[in-house]
C-alpha positions, 0 to 999 in steps of 0.5 A: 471482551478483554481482547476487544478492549486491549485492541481498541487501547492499542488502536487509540495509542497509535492514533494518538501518535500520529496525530501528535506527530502530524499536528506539530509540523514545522513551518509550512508554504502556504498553497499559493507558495506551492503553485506559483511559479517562482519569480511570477507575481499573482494578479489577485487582490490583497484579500485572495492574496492574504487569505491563501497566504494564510492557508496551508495544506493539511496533512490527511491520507491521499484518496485520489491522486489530486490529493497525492499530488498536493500531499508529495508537493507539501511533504518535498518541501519540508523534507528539504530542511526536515528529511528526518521528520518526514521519514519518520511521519511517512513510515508511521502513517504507513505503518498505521494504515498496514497495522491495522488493515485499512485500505489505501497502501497504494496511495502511500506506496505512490507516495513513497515514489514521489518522495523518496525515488524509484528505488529509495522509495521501493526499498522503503516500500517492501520494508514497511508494507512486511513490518505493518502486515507482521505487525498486523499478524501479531495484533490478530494473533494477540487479540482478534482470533476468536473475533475473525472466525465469528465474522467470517467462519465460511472464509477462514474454513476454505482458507483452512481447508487450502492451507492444510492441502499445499501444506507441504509447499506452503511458502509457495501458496502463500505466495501465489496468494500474494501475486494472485490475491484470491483473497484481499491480503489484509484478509491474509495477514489477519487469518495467517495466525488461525492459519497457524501459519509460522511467522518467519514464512508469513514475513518473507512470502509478504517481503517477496509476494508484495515486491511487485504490487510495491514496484508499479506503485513506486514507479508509478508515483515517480513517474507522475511526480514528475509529469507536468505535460501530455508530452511527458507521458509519451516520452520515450524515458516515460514509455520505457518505464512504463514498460519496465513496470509491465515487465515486472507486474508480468513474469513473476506471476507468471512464473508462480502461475506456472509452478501453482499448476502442477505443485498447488491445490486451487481448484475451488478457490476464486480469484479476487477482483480484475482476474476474476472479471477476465475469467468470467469474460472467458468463460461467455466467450467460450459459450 
């Protein structure tokens, strides 16, 4: 009981935080700044044009990429005259969402692409996505352990079971499992301390096993950062990139994918999500 409470106070600081730190903003466009083209006055009436002067966008998680676009339009034009507080605000929004294993980094990861660039934005990407899951291995290891094995006792034994046969090439299982997620990767960082997986191997097969989930998603929110038109998508620059991103989703795990059939025991563990729908459709093919 006393770990639960010592996670719900920790969970309650953190919140705290974040509200404060996102309900004291400086001053913000209202939404008809944002989408009116500049130099065009809008043909409402003084009412519409009032109120929607009166109304700005709030600050919430994106959870789908109208959202997002809002979210990135809001955020570069405060980051104009307050660079520093946005990165502050963004690296502890993603932190709080990785810390405690809350769906959504994508969002973020995307974010981070509109925001900051490709390459600014990846860098800040890896840093963060590595420091909240090693954060979230430390919360796990402090106050959930016992909590974990009851809720999911069956998953924690195959994990336990698979740990102790790569035992002795354990980084690169534990990468496998980051490129090829048999198992969602907030499910990982929280049993890696039951694991009795060390920690400087957890953070660097994170920072290394998550570099090219973070890059698509980066490159991805760069790009659409920038898409105004159907003629953007199909411009050479666009497909190019998207090419890029194909390239790099694509050898890594290939490589890994390669070295884990002759060096990785995996012979009873199945894949987590679309790569399991591919080998299920494989498999009624074959019939």
């Amino acid at each position: 009981m006393r770990s639960v409470w010592g996670l719900f106070a920790v969970v309650a600081a953190a919140t705290f935080y974040l509200y404060v730190l996102s309900a004291f903003l400086p001053p913000g466009p209202p939404r008809a700044q944002l989408h009116q083209p500049p130099g065009e006055p809008g043909a409402r009436d003084e009412d519409s044009s009032a109120r929607e002067e009166e109304e700005e966008l709030r600050l919430r998680f994106p959870s789908d990429l109208e959202n997002l676009r809002d979210l990135a339009e809001l955020l570069k034009f405060y980051k104009q005259k307050h660079t520093g507080y946005v990165f502050v605000l963004f690296c502890s929004a993603y932190l709080y969402k990785q810390s405690f294993a809350i769906p959504g980094s994508s969002f973020l990861n995307m974010l981070a692409g509109a925001l900051f660039g490709p390459w600014h934005g990846l860098l800040i990407a890896c840093t963060l996505t590595t420091v909240g899951s090693t954060n979230c291995y430390l919360l796990s290891r402090t106050f959930g352990k016992r909590h974990v094995i009851r809720l999911f006792p069956e998953k924690v034994r195959m994990l336990q079971r698979k740990v102790e046969e790569n035992r002795s090439s354990l980084f690169f299982f534990l990468l496998f499992l980051r490129f090829f997620p048999m198992t969602p990767n907030w499910f990982l960082n929280v049993t890696s301390p039951i694991l009795n997986i060390p920690i400087p191997m957890f953070f660097f097969s994170v920072l290394i096993g998550l570099i090219p989930y973070n890059f698509i998603c980066v490159r991805t929110g760069a790009i659409l950062s920038k898409i105004t038109s159907l003629d953007d998508i199909f411009s050479w620059g666009t497909l190019l990139q998207l090419l890029l991103i194909a390239c790099v989703a694509l050898l890594p795990g290939a490589v890994i994918r390669r070295y884990s059939q002759s060096y990785l025991k995996l012979d009873s563990m199945q894949p987590n999500g679309p790569s399991k729908q591919l080998e299920e459709i494989n498999h009624l093919k074959s019939r």
